[in-house]
C-alpha positions as a LaTeX table, in Angstrom:
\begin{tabular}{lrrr}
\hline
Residue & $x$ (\AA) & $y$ (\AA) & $z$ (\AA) \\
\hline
Unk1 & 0.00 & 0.00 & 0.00 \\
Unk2 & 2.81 & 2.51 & 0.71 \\
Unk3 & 4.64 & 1.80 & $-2.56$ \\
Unk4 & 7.47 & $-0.72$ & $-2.28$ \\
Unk5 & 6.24 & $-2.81$ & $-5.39$ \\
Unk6 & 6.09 & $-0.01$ & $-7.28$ \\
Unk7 & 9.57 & 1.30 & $-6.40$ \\
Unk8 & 10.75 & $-1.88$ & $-7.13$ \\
Unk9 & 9.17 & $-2.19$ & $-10.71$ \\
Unk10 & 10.52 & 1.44 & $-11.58$ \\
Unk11 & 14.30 & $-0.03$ & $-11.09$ \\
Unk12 & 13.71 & $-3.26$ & $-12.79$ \\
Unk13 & 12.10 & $-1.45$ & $-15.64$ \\
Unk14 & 14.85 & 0.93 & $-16.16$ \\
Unk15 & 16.72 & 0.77 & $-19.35$ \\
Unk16 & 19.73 & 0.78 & $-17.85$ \\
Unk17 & 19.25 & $-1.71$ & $-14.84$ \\
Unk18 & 18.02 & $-4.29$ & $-18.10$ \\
Unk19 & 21.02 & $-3.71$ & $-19.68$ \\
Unk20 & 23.32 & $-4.25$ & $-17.18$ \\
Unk21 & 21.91 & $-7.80$ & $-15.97$ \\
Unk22 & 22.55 & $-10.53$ & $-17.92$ \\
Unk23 & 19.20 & $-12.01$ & $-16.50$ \\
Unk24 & 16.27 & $-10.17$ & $-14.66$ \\
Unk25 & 14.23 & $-12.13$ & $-12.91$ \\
Unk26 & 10.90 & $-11.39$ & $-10.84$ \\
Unk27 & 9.01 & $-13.31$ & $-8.51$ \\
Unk28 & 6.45 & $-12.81$ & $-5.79$ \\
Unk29 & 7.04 & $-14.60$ & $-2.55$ \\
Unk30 & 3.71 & $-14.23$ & $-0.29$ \\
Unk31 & 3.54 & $-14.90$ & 3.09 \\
Unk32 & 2.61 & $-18.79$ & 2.91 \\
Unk33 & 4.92 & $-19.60$ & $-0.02$ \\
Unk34 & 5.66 & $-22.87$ & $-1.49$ \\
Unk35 & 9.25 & $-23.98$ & $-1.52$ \\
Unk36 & 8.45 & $-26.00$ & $-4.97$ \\
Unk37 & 6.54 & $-23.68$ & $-6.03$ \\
Unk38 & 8.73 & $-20.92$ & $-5.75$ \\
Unk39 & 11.88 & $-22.63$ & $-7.09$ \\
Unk40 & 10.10 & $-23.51$ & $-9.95$ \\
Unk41 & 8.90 & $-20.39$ & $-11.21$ \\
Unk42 & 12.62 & $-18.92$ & $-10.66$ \\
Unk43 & 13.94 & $-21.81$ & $-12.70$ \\
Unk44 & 11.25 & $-21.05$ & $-15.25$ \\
Unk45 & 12.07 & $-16.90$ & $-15.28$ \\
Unk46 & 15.23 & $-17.77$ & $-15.69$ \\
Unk47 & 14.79 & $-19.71$ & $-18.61$ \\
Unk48 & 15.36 & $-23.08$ & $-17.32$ \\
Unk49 & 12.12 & $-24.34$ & $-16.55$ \\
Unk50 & 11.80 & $-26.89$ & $-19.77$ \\
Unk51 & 11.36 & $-30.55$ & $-18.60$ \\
Unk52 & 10.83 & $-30.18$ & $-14.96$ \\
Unk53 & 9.15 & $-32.98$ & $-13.70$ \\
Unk54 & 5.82 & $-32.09$ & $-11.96$ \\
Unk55 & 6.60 & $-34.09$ & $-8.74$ \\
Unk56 & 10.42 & $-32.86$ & $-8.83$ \\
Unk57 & 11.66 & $-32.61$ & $-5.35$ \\
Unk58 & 12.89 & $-29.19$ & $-3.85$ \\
Unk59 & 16.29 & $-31.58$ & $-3.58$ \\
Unk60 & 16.08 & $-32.04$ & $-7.46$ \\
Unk61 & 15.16 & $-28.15$ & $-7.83$ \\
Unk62 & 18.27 & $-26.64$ & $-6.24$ \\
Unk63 & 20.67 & $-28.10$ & $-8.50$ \\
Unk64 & 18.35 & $-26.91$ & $-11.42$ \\
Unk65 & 18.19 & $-23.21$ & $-10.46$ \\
Unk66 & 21.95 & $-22.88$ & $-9.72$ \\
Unk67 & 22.70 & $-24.40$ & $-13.53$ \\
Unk68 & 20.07 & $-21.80$ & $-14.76$ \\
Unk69 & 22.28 & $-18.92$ & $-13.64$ \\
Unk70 & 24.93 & $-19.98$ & $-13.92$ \\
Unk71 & 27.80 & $-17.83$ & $-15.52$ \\
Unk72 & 25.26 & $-15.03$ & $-15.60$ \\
Unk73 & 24.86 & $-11.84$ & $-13.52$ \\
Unk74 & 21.41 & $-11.24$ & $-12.62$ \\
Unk75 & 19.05 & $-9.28$ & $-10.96$ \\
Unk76 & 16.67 & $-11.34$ & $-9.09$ \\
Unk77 & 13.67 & $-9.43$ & $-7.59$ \\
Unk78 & 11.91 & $-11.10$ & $-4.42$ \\
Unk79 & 8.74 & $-9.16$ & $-4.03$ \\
Unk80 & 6.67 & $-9.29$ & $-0.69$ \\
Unk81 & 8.95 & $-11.43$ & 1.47 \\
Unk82 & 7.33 & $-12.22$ & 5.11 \\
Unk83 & 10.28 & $-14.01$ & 6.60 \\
Unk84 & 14.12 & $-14.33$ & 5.88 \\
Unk85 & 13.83 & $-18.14$ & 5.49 \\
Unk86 & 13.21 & $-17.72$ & 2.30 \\
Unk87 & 16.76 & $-16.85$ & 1.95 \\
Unk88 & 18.60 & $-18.16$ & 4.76 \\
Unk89 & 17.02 & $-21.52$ & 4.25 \\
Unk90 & 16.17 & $-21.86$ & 0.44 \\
Unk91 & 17.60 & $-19.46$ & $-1.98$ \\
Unk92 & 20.94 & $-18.66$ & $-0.72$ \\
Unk93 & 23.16 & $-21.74$ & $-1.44$ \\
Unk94 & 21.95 & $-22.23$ & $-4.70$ \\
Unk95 & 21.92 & $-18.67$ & $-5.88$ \\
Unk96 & 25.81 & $-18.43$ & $-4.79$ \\
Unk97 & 27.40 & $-21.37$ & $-6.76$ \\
Unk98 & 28.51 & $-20.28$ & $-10.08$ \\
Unk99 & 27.13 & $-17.17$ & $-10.59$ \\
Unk100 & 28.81 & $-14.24$ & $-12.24$ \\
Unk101 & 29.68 & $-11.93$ & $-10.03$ \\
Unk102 & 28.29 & $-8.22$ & $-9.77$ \\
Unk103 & 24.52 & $-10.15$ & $-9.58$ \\
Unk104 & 22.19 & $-8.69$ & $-7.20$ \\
Unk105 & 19.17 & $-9.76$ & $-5.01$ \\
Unk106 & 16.50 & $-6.83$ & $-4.30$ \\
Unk107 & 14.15 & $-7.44$ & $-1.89$ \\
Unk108 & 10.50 & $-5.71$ & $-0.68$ \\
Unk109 & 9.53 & $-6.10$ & 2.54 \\
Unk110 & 7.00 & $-5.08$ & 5.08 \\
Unk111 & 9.13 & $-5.62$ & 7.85 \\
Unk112 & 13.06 & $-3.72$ & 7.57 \\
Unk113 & 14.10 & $-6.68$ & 10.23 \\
Unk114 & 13.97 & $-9.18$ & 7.71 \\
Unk115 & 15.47 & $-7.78$ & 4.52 \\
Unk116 & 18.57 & $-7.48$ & 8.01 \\
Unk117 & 18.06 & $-10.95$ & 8.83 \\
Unk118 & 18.85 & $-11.64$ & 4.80 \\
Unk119 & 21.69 & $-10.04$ & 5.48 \\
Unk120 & 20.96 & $-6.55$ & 3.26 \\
Unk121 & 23.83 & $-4.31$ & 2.22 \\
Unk122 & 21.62 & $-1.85$ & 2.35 \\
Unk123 & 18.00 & $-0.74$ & 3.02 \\
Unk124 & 15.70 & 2.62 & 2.15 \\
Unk125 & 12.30 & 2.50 & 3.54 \\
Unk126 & 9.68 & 4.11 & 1.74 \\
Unk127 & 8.14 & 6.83 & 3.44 \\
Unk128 & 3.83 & 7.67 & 3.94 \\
Unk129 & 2.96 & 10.41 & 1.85 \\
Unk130 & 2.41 & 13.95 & 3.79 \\
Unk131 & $-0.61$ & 15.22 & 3.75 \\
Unk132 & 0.09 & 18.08 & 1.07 \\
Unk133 & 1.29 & 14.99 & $-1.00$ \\
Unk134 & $-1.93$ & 13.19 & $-0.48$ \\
Unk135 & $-4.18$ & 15.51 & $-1.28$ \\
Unk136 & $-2.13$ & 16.36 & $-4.52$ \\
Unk137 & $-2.35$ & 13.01 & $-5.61$ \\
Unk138 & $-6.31$ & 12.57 & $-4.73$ \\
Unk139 & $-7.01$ & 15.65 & $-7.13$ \\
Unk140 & $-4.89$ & 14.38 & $-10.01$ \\
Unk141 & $-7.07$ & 11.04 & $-9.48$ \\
Unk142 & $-10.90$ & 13.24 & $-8.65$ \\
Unk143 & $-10.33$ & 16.38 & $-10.63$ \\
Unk144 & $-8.44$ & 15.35 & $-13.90$ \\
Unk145 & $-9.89$ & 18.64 & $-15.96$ \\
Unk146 & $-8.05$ & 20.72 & $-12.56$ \\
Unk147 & $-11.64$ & 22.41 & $-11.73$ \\
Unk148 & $-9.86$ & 24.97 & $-9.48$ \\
Unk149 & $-13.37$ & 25.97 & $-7.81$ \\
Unk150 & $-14.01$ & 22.78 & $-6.74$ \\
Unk151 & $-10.79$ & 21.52 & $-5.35$ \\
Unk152 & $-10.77$ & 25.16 & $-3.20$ \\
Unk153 & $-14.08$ & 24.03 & $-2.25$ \\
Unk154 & $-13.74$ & 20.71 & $-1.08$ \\
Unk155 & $-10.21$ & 21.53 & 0.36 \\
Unk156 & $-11.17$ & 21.16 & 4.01 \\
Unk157 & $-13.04$ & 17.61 & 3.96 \\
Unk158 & $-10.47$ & 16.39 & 1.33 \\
Unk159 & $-7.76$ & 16.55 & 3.82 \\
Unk160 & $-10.01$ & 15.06 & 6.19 \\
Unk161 & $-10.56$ & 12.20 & 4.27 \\
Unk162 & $-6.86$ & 12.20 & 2.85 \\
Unk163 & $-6.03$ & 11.76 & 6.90 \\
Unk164 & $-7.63$ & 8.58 & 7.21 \\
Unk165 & $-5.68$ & 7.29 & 4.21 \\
Unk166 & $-2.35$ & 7.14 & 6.46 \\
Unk167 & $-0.43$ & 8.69 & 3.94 \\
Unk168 & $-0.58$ & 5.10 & 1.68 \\
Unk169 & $-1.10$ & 5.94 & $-1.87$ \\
Unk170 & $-2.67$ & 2.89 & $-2.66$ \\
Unk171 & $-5.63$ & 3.80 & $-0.06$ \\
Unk172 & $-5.68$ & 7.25 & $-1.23$ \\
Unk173 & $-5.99$ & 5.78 & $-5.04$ \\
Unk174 & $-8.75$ & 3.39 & $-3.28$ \\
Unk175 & $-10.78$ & 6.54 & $-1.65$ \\
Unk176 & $-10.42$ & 9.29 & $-5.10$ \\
Unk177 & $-11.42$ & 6.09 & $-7.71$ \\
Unk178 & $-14.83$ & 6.23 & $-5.36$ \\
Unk179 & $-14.87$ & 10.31 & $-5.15$ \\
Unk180 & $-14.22$ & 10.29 & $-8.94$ \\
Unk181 & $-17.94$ & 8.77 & $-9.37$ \\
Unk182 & $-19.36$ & 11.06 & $-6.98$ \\
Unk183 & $-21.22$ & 14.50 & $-7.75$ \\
Unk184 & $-18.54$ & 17.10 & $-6.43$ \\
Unk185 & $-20.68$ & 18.18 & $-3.15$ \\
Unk186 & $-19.45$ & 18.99 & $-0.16$ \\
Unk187 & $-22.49$ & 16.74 & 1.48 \\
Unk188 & $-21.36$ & 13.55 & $-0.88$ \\
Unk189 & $-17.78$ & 13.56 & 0.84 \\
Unk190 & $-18.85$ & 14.40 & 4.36 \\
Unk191 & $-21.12$ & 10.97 & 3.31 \\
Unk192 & $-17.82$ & 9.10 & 2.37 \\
Unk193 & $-16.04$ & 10.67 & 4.91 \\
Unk194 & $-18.16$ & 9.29 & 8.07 \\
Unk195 & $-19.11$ & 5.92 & 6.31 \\
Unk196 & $-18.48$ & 3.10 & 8.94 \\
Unk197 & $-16.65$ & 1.45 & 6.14 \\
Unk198 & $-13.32$ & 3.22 & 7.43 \\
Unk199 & $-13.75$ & 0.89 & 10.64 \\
Unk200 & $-14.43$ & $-2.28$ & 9.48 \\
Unk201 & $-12.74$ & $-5.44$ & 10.35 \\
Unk202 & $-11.22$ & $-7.93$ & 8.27 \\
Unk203 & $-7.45$ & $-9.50$ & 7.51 \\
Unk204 & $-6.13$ & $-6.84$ & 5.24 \\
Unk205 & $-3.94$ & $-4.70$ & 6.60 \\
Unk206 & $-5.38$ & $-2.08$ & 8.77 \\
Unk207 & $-4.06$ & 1.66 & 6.63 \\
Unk208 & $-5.72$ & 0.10 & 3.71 \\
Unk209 & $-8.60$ & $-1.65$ & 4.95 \\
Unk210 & $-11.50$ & 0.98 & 5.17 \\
Unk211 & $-10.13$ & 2.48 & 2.02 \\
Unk212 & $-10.05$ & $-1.17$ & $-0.21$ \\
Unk213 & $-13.75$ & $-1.86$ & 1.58 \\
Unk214 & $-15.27$ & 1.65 & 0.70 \\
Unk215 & $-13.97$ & 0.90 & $-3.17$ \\
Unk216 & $-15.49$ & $-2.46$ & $-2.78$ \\
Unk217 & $-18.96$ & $-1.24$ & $-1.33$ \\
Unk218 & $-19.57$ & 1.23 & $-4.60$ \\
Unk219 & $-19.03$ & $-1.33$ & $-7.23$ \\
Unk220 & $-22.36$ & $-2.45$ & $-8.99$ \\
Unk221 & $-23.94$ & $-5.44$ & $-7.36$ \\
Unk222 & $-22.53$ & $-7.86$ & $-10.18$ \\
Unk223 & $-19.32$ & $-6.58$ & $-9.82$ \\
Unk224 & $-19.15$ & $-7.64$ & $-5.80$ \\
Unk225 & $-20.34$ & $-11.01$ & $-6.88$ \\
Unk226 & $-17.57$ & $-11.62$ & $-9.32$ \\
Unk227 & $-15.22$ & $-10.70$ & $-5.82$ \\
Unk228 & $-17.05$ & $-12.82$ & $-3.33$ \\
Unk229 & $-17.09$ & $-15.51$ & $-5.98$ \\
Unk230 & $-13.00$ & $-14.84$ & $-6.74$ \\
Unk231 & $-12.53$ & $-14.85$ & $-3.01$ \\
\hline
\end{tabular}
């Protein structure tokens, strides 16, 4: 929510970062990973996925991901790591035989303590948006033809909803895709502003959570099926 992924795609996008790695690579970890499952789909990013049996054993993996890098510098991005097992325990032998050298590992991480426990040269946590920032970026999202009248108008409750956002631009994105279908009324944001959405409960993580909910609560009525029926 506060922007790590998207960080992270901006330097494995770069021209230059592609053109400096031999092999990119990009996988998404999760919180209850797979240790198969994961080593597969790095063998198969990095181009050495052909002929891998489906019942191959993470002891028949290993081998198989260290001969698909081998000789080559890479940059291997492990997005949304929960714990530092993942390295410690799984990745790090096998990634260090044979590789070329100057190949990199960047990781994103709720949690600074375990990109540490990994054993990271170094670490830059993103930071919340301010609340100037957040409001600029809910206008950009709500008031794309820059109606200076309105946004003047609807300062005042816009920075009281932008508040309750936490400074996480994917809540604020959340909160202005709902404002964007609203009539630009003081009234309709003081509605969205003391919904008891904001303060429901559920497992997503609480900065996002009222935000993600109110987004969910003004899609059409077939649209929230096609969720519940995803979920």
């Amino acid at each position: 929510g506060i922007g790590k992924t998207t960080l992270a795609q901006k330097i494995y996008n770069h021209q230059k970062v592609q053109a400096h790695f031999a092999k990119t690579l990009w996988v998404c970890v999760r919180q209850n990973y797979s240790e198969i499952k994961l080593l597969k789909e790095i063998i198969r990013v990095a181009g050495g996925g052909q002929d891998i049996h489906p019942e191959a054993t993470k002891a028949e993996l290993l081998p198989r991901l260290s001969s698909a890098l081998e000789g080559n510098r890479f940059l291997l991005v492990l997005d949304d790591v929960w714990r530092a097992d993942v390295w410690q325990d799984l990745l790090r032998t096998p990634l260090g035989h044979g590789v070329a050298s100057g190949s990199r590992v960047l990781v994103t991480t709720r949690n600074v303590n375990v990109a540490r426990s990994m054993g990271a040269i170094q670490t830059d946590e993103v930071q919340k948006l301010s609340a100037d920032d957040g409001w600029a970026l809910l206008c950009k999202i709500v008031f794309e033809d820059g109606a200076e009248d309105d946004i003047q108008d609807l300062h005042e409750i816009g920075m009281s909803i932008v508040d309750k956002c936490h400074g996480l631009p994917l809540a604020i994105k959340a909160v202005g895709g709902v404002l964007r279908t609203k009539d630009r009324r003081k009234n309709e944001w003081e509605k969205l502003h003391g919904s008891q959405t904001w303060s429901v409960k559920g497992d997503l993580p609480e900065e996002v959570r009222g935000a993600l909910y109110l987004s969910y609560e003004d899609l059409p009525s077939q649209l929230k099926q096609c969720f519940l029926y995803c979920a």
